[in-house]
C-alpha positions as semicolon CSV with decimal commas, in nm:
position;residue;x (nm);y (nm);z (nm)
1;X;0,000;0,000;0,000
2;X;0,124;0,319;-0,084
3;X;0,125;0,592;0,236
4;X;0,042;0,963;0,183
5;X;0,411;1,036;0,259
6;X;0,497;0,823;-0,017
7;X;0,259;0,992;-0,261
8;X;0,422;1,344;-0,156
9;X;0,761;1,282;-0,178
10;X;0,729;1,049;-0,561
11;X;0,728;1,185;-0,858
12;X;0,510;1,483;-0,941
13;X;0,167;1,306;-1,102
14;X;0,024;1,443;-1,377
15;X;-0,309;1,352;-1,503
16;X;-0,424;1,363;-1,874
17;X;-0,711;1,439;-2,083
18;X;-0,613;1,158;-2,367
19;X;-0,951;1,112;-2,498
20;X;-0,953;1,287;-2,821
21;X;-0,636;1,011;-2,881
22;X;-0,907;0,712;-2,872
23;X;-1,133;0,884;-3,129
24;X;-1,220;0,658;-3,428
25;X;-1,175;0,965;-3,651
26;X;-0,888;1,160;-3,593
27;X;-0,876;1,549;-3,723
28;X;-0,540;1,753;-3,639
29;X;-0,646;1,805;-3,247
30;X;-0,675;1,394;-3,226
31;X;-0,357;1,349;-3,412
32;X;-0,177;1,579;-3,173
33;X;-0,314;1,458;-2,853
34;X;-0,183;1,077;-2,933
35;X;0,114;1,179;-3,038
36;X;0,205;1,371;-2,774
37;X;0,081;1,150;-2,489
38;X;0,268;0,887;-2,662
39;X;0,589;1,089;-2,616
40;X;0,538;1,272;-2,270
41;X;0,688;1,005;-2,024
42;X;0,983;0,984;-2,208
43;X;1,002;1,366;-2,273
44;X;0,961;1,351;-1,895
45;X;1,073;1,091;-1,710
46;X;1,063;1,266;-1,358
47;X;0,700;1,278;-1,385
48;X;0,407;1,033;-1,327
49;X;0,200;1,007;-1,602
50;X;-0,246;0,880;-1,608
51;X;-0,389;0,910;-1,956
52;X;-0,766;0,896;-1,890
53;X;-1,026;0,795;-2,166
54;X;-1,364;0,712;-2,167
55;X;-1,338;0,416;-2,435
56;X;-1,013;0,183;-2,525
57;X;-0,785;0,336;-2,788
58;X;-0,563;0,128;-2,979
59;X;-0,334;0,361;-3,019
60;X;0,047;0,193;-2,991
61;X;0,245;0,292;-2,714
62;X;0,011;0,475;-2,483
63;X;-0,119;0,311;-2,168
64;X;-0,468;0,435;-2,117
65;X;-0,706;0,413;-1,820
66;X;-1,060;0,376;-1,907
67;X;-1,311;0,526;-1,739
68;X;-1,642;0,467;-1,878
69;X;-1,904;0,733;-1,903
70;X;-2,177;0,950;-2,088
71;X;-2,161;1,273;-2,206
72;X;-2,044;1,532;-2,149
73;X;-1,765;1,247;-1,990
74;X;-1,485;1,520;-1,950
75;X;-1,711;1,686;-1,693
76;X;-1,869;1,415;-1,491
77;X;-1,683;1,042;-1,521
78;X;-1,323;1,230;-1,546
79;X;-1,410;1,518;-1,289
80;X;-1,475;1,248;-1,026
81;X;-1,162;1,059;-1,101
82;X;-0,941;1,405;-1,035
83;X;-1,059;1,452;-0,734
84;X;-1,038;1,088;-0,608
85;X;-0,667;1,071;-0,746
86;X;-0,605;1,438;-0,699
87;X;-0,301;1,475;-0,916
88;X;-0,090;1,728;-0,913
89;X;-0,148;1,869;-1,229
90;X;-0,437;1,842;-1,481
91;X;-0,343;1,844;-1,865
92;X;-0,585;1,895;-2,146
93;X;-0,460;1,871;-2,482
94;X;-0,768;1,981;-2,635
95;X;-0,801;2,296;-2,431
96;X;-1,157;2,154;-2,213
97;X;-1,038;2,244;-1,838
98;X;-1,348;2,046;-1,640
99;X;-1,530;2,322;-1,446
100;X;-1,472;2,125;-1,103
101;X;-1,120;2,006;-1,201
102;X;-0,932;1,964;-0,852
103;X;-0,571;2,157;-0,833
104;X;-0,354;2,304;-1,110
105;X;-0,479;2,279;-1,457
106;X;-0,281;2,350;-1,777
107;X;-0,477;2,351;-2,134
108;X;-0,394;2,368;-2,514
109;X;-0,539;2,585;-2,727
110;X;-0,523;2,500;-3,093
111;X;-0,682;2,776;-3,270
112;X;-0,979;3,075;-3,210
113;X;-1,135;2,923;-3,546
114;X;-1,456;2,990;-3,389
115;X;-1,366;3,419;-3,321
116;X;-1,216;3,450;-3,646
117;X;-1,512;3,221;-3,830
118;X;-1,853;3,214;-3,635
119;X;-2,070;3,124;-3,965
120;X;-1,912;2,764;-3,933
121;X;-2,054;2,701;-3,643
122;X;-2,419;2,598;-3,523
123;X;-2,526;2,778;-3,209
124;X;-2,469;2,533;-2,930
125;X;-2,094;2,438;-3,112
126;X;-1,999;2,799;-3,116
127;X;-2,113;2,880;-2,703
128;X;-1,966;2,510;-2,614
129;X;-1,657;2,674;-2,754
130;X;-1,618;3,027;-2,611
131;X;-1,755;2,900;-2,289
132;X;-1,499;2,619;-2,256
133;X;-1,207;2,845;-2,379
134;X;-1,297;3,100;-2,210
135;X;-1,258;2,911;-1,887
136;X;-0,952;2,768;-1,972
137;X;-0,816;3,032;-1,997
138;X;-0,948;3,181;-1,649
139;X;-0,865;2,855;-1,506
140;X;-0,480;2,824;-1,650
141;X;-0,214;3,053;-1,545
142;X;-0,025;2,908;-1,812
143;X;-0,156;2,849;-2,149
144;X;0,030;2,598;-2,445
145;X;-0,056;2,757;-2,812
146;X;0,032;2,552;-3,113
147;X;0,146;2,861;-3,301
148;X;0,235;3,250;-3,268
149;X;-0,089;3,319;-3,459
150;X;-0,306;3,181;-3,200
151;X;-0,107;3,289;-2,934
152;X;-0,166;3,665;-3,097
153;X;-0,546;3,551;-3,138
154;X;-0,571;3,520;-2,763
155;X;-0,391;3,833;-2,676
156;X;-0,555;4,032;-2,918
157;X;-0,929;3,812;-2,936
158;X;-0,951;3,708;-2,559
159;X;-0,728;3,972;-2,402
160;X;-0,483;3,690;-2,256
161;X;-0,159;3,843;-2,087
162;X;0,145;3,747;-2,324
163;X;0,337;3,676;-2,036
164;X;0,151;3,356;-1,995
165;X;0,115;3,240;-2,316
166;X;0,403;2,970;-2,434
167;X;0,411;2,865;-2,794
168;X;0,517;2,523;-2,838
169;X;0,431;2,461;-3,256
170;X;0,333;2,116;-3,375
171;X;0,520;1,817;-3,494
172;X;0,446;1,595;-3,816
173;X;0,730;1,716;-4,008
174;X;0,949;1,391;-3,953
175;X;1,078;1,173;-4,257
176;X;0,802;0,940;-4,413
177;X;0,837;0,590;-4,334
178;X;0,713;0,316;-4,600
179;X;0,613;0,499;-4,853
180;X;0,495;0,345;-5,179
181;X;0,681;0,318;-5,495
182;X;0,561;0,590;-5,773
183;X;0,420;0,321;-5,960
184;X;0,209;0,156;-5,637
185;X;0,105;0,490;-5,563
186;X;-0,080;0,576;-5,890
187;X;-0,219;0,247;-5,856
188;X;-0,356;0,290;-5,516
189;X;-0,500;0,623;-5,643
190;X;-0,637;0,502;-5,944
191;X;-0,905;0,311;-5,727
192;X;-0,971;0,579;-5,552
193;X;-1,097;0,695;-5,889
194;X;-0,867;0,951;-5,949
195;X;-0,779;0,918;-6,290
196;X;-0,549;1,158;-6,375
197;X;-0,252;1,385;-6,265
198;X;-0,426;1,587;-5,975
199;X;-0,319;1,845;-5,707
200;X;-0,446;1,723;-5,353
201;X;-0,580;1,919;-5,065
202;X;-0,587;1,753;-4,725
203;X;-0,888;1,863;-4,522
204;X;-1,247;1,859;-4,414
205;X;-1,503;2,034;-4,669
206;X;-1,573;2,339;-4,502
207;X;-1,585;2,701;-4,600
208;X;-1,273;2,781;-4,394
209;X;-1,074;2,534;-4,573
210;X;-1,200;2,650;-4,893
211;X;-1,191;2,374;-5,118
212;X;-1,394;2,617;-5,360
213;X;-1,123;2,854;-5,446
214;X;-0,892;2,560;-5,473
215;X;-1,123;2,406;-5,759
216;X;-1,136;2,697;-5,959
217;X;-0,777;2,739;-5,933
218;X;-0,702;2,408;-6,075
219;X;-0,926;2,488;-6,312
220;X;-0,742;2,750;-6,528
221;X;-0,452;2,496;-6,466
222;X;-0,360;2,273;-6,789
223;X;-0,650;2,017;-6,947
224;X;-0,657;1,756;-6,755
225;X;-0,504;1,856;-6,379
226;X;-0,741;1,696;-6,141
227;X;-0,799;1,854;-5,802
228;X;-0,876;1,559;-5,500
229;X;-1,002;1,683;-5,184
230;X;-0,924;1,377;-4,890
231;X;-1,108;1,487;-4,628
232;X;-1,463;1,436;-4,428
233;X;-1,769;1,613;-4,589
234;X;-1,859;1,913;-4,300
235;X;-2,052;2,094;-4,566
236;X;-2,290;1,891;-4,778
237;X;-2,386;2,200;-5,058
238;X;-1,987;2,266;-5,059
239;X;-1,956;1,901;-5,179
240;X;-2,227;1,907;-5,404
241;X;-2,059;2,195;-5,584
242;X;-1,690;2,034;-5,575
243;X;-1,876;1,719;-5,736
244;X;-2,038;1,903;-5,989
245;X;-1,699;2,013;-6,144
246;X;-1,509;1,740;-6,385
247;X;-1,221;1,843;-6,220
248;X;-1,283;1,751;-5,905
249;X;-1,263;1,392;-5,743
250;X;-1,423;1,449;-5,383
251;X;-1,303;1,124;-5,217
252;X;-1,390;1,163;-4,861
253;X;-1,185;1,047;-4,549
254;X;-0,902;0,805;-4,651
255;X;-0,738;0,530;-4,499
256;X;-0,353;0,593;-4,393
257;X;-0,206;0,376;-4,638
258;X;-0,435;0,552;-4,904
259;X;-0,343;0,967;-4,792
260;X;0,025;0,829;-4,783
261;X;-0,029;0,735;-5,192
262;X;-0,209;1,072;-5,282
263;X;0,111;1,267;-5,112
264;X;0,359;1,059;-5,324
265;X;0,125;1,110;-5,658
266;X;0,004;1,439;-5,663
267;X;0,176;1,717;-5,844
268;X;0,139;1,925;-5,523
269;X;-0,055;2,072;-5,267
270;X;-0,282;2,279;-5,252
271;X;-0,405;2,430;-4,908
272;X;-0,593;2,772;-4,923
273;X;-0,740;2,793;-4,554
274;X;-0,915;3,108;-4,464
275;X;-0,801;3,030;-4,108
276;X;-0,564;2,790;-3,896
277;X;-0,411;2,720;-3,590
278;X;-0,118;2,540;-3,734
279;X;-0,186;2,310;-4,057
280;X;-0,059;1,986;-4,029
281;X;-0,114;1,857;-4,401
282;X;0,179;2,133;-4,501
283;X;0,381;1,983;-4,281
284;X;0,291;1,625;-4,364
285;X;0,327;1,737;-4,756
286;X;0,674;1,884;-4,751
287;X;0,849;1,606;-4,519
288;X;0,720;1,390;-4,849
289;X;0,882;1,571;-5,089
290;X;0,544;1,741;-5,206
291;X;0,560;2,076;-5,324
292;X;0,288;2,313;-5,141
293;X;0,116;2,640;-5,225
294;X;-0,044;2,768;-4,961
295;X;-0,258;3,106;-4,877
296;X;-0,009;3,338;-4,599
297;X;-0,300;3,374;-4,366
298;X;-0,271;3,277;-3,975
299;X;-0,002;3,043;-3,900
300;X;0,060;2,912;-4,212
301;X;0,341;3,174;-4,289
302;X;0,529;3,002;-3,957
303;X;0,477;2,636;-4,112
304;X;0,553;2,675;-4,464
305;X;0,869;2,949;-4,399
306;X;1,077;2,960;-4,742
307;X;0,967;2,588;-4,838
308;X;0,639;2,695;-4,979
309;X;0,454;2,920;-5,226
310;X;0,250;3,198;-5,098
311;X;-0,080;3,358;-5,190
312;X;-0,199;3,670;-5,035
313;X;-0,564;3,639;-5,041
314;X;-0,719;3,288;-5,012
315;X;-1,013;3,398;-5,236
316;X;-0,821;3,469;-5,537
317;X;-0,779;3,212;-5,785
318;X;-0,604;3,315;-6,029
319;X;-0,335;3,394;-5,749
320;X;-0,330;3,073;-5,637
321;X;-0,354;2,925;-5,960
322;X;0,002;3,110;-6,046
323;X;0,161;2,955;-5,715
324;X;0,047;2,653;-5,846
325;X;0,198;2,679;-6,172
326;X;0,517;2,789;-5,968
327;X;0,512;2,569;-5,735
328;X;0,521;2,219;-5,974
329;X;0,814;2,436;-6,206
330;X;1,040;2,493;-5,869
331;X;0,969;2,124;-5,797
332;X;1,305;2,007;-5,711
333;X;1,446;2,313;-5,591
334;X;1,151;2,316;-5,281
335;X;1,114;1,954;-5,233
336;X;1,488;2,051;-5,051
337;X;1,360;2,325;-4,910
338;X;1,054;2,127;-4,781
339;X;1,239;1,832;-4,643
340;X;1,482;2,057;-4,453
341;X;1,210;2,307;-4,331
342;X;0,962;1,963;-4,221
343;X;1,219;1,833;-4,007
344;X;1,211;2,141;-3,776
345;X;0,869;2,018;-3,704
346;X;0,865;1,701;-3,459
347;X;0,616;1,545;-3,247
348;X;0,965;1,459;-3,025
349;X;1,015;1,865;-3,000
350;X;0,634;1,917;-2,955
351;X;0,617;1,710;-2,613
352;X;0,970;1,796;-2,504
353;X;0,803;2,182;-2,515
354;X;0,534;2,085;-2,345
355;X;0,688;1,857;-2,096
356;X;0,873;2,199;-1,999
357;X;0,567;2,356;-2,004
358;X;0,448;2,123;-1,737
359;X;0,753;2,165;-1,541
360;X;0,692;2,513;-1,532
361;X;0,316;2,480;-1,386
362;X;0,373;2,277;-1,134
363;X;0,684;2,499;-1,009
C-alpha cells in the first residue's frame, strides 16, 4: 500500500485528458493529442504520467485508463476521477479544463477558429466553444498555443496576458516511413478513382478550408489537372458543388495507407485555408517531398517558412492558380527546401516543449 508520505515525496503526477487520442476519426487536435501523450513520459521521465479515456484506444504505445461514461464524460466520469486521485497537475490537450477540475490545470489551445469564423458554427458548437475556452483560460495561469498566430489571437481576441502564453508549434514534419513506390502509388489512387494527374488538398469540406477557391484554381490549370479533396464532408452544398466540377474527385476520409499514396502522386498541394491554428497537411506534404502552395493567412506563414509558395488572399484564384503553376516548375528546388524546413517540425520537439511547459506549472 502506498502511504500519503509516499505519494508526496514520488514523482510529481500528472493527469491527462487523452480522450480525443481514442477517437475513431482523428482530425489535427486527435492526431496531436496521441502523439504527444505517446511521447510525454519519455520527454519527462521525472514525472508520473495517467492518460484517462472514456473508451479503449488502440493507439500503440500509450497506456490508457478507461473510465467509462456518458456525455459530457470530460465533466462528470473524469471530474470524479481528479478529485479521487487528486493529481498534481491536470493536462488537457484539447483545451476543455473540467469546471470542477481539482488543483492546477494546464490547457492547449489550438486555434480561435470559432472568433475568427462564427458562420461555421451551429449555435450550441460555437457557445460550447467560447464557454470552454474562455474558462480555460481563467482557469490556467499558463496556457500551451500551437502557433504565434493563436497565441496573438488570444492576446488580441480574448485579451490573454502574453506573459503567460508559451508557444510550443506542432510536430508531423518527420521523414516518411514506407512509402509506396511511384508506380504503387498511382495504382492505389487510381481506385480511388482519381484518374489523372491531380493536385491534392488535405482537409475537411468546409468554408474555412475553402476547397472552392482551390477548384477553380485548378481549373485555369492545364486540361486535364485533377484537383482531390481527402477529407470528411462538413458541408454537404460545398460538396455538391466540388462534385459538380469534372475536375474535381471528392473522395472523402481516406485510410492511412491511401493519404500516404495521394502525397507521393500528386503534383502538389494545394491548401488555401481562410483560417488555422497550425496546418498539419503542409507539414505532412513537404516532409514527403510534395511541393505546397499555400494562402499566408494565420499560422501558415510560420509552417511553410521559405519551403512553400504563398498567396496573399485565399479567395483569389487566379493567385493561387500562379503559385500553383510555380510551385510544380520549382519542384526540385523546394522539395529541398521542404524536407529541410519539415524536419524542424517534430512530435519529439512538440512534447519535449510541453513537458517543460508542465515543469513550469507545477513549479
Amino acid at each position: 500500500m502506498t502511504t500519503q508520505d509516499e505519494q508526496t515525496s514520488g514523482p510529481s503526477r500528472v493527469a491527462v485528458d487523452a480522450n480525443p487520442a481514442a477517437r475513431a476519426v482523428h482530425t489535427g487536435t486527435e492526431v496531436y493529442a496521441r502523439e504527444v501523450a505517446r511521447r510525454l513520459p519519455a520527454a519527462a521521465p521525472d514525472l508520473r504520467f495517467v492518460f484517462y479515456a472514456s473508451r479503449p484506444g488502440d493507439v500503440d504505445g500509450l497506456d490508457l485508463t478507461v473510465l467509462p461514461g456518458r456525455r459530457p464524460w470530460s465533466q462528470g466520469r473524469l471530474v470524479r476521477e481528479l478529485w479521487r486521485r487528486r493529481p498534481d497537475l491536470f493536462l488537457a490537450p484539447a483545451h476543455v479544463v473540467p469546471f470542477l477540475a481539482p488543483g492546477r490545470t494546464l490547457a492547449v489551445v489550438h486555434d480561435l477558429a470559432f472568433e475568427r469564423h462564427p458562420e461555421a458554427y451551429g449555435t450550441g458548437a460555437l457557445a460550447y466553444l467560447r464557454l470552454t475556452t474562455r474558462w480555460a483560460e481563467r482557469r490556467c495561469p499558463l496556457l500551451i498555443a500551437v502557433s504565434r498566430s493563436t497565441a496573438d489571437d488570444l492576446a488580441e481576441l480574448h485579451a490573454v496576458r502574453p506573459d503567460r502564453i508559451r508557444v510550443v508549434p506542432l510536430g508531423g514534419g518527420e521523414p516518411a516511413a514506407g512509402l509506396p513506390s511511384p508506380a504503387e502509388a498511382r495504382a492505389r489512387v487510381a481506385a480511388l478513382g482519381v484518374d489523372g494527374p491531380f493536385i491534392l488538398h488535405v482537409g475537411r469540406v468546409e468554408p474555412r478550408k475553402n476547397q472552392l477557391t482551390a477548384m477553380a484554381a485548378v481549373e485555369r490549370l492545364r486540361d486535364g489537372l485533377l484537383l482531390a479533396c481527402a477529407g470528411g464532408v462538413a458541408d454537404q452544398a460545398m460538396a455538391e458543388r466540388l462534385r459538380r466540377s469534372p475536375r474535381t474527385r471528392l473522395l472523402g476520409r481516406v485510410s492511412d495507407a491511401d493519404r500516404e499514396a495521394l502525397y507521393v502522386a500528386a503534383e502538389a498541394l494545394v491548401f488555401p485555408s481562410r483560417y488555422e491554428g497550425f496546418g498539419i497537411p503542409v507539414l505532412e506534404a513537404m516532409s514527403r517531398g510534395l511541393p505546397v502552395a499555400v494562402a499566408a493567412v494565420s499560422s501558415l506563414r510560420e509552417v511553410g517558412g521559405d519551403a512553400a509558395v504563398y498567396v496573399e488572399d485565399p479567395e483569389d484564384a487566379e493567385g493561387l492558380a500562379a503559385a500553383l503553376e510555380t510551385a510544380m516548375r520549382d519542384r526540385g528546388r523546394l522539395r529541398a527546401l521542404g524536407l529541410a524546413r519539415a524536419a524542424e517540425f517534430t512530435w519529439d520537439r512538440t512534447a519535449a516543449g510541453v513537458a517543460a511547459v508542465i515543469r513550469e506549472a507545477l513549479g
